[in-house]
Phi, psi and omega in degrees: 000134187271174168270358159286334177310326229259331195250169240276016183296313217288331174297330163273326177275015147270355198300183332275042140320124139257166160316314175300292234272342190274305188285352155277332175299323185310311187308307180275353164281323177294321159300338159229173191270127009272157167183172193261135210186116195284021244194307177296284181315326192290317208282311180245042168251322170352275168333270199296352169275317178296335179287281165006288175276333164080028176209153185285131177281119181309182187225055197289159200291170175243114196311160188237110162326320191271345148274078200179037179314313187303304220279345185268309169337276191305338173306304175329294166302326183291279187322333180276329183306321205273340178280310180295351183247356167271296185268334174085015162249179209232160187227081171204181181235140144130169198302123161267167206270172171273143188338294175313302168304328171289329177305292179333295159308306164356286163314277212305299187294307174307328180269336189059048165268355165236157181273140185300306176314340198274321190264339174294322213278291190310330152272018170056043179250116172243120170268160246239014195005290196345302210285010174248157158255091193264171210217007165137167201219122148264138144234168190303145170261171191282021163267338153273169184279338174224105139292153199219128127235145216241140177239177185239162192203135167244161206208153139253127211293143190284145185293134164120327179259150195224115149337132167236105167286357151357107179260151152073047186245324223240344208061344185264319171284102180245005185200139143249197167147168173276086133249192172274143155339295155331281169344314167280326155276343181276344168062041186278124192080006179046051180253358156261082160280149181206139181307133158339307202293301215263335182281332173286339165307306162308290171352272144026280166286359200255006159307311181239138186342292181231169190291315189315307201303315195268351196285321197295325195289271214260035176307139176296138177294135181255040175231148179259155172319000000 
């Protein structure tokens, strides 16, 4: 999460998406089944980090969403921002650029010489939250030295859009491609290696049948705080 996410801009080109409506979806998803849930990953990754690391995992308290209203907002904007400078796709409603020019802004939004808000704005684009599912939030325990918390949101690429596979745009992205979830836990030749954090996400989604199934799975709570 940027300090861009974060300003009070966001509330008009999210409306009418609020602060309420991002911490009763937060709340209740971290509160019932299914989620991504750090009280969940500790019980059943625990064991296996500590044989690993040889020290014991604290049992540190877990922040409570619903006081957090701004950070929950801005997690929406973080997510729609970080998809779009990881893939080039975009959550959004209105005439989008041609792939060469979205590269371009892309490069631009990444580097900071323009702001992700700047360019939805200057192109009459309103992102779109619906088009995220969220699924759930982990943190870092206080034993390790750079703690992260993270939350998770799942999404489908919009008809009409292509993953830009671009290398070296992000620093961050060193392979892209289509797989199944399984595929990617089974590691087969040991070409996913993946941190504990990413494989229980994977777990997580690799539960259900299908995209419909999983999409469905993590439907927004329609009940108020």
């Amino acid at each position: 999460m940027e300090e861009q996410d974060r300003i009070p801009k966001w509330r008009i080109l999210l409306a009418p998406f609020d602060e309420r409506q991002a911490t009763e979806q937060t709340v209740y998803r971290e509160r019932t089944r299914p989620a991504i849930e750090t009280r969940d990953f500790r019980r059943r990754f625990g064991p296996w980090i500590e044989k690993r690391i040889g020290t014991k995992i604290p049992d540190d308290p877990v922040p409570d969403s619903s006081l957090d209203p701004a950070t929950n907002l801005a997690s929406w904007v973080t997510a729609i921002r970080e998809l779009f400078e990881e893939t080039g796709t975009l959550l959004v409603d209105g005439d989008i650029p041609d792939p060469f020019a979205l590269r371009e802004i892309r490069q631009k939004v990444v580097s900071g010489e323009m702001r992700f808000g700047e360019f939805l704005e200057e192109y009459g684009l309103r992102p779109v939250p619906e088009m995220l599912r969220y699924m759930g939030r982990l943190l870092t325990p206080s034993t390790e030295k750079h703690r992260f918390d993270t939350r998770f949101f799942l999404a489908r690429l919009p008809e009409g859009q292509e993953v830009d596979g671009v290398q070296g745009l992000t620093g961050e992205a060193v392979e892209d491609g289509w797989f199944r979830p399984q595929e990617i836990l089974e590691n087969r030749e040991g070409r996913f290696p993946i941190i504990p954090p990413t494989r229980y996400a994977l777990e997580t989604v690799s539960a259900y049948r299908s995209l419909d199934e999983l999409w469905e799975a993590f439907c927004p709570s329609t009940t108020s705080l």
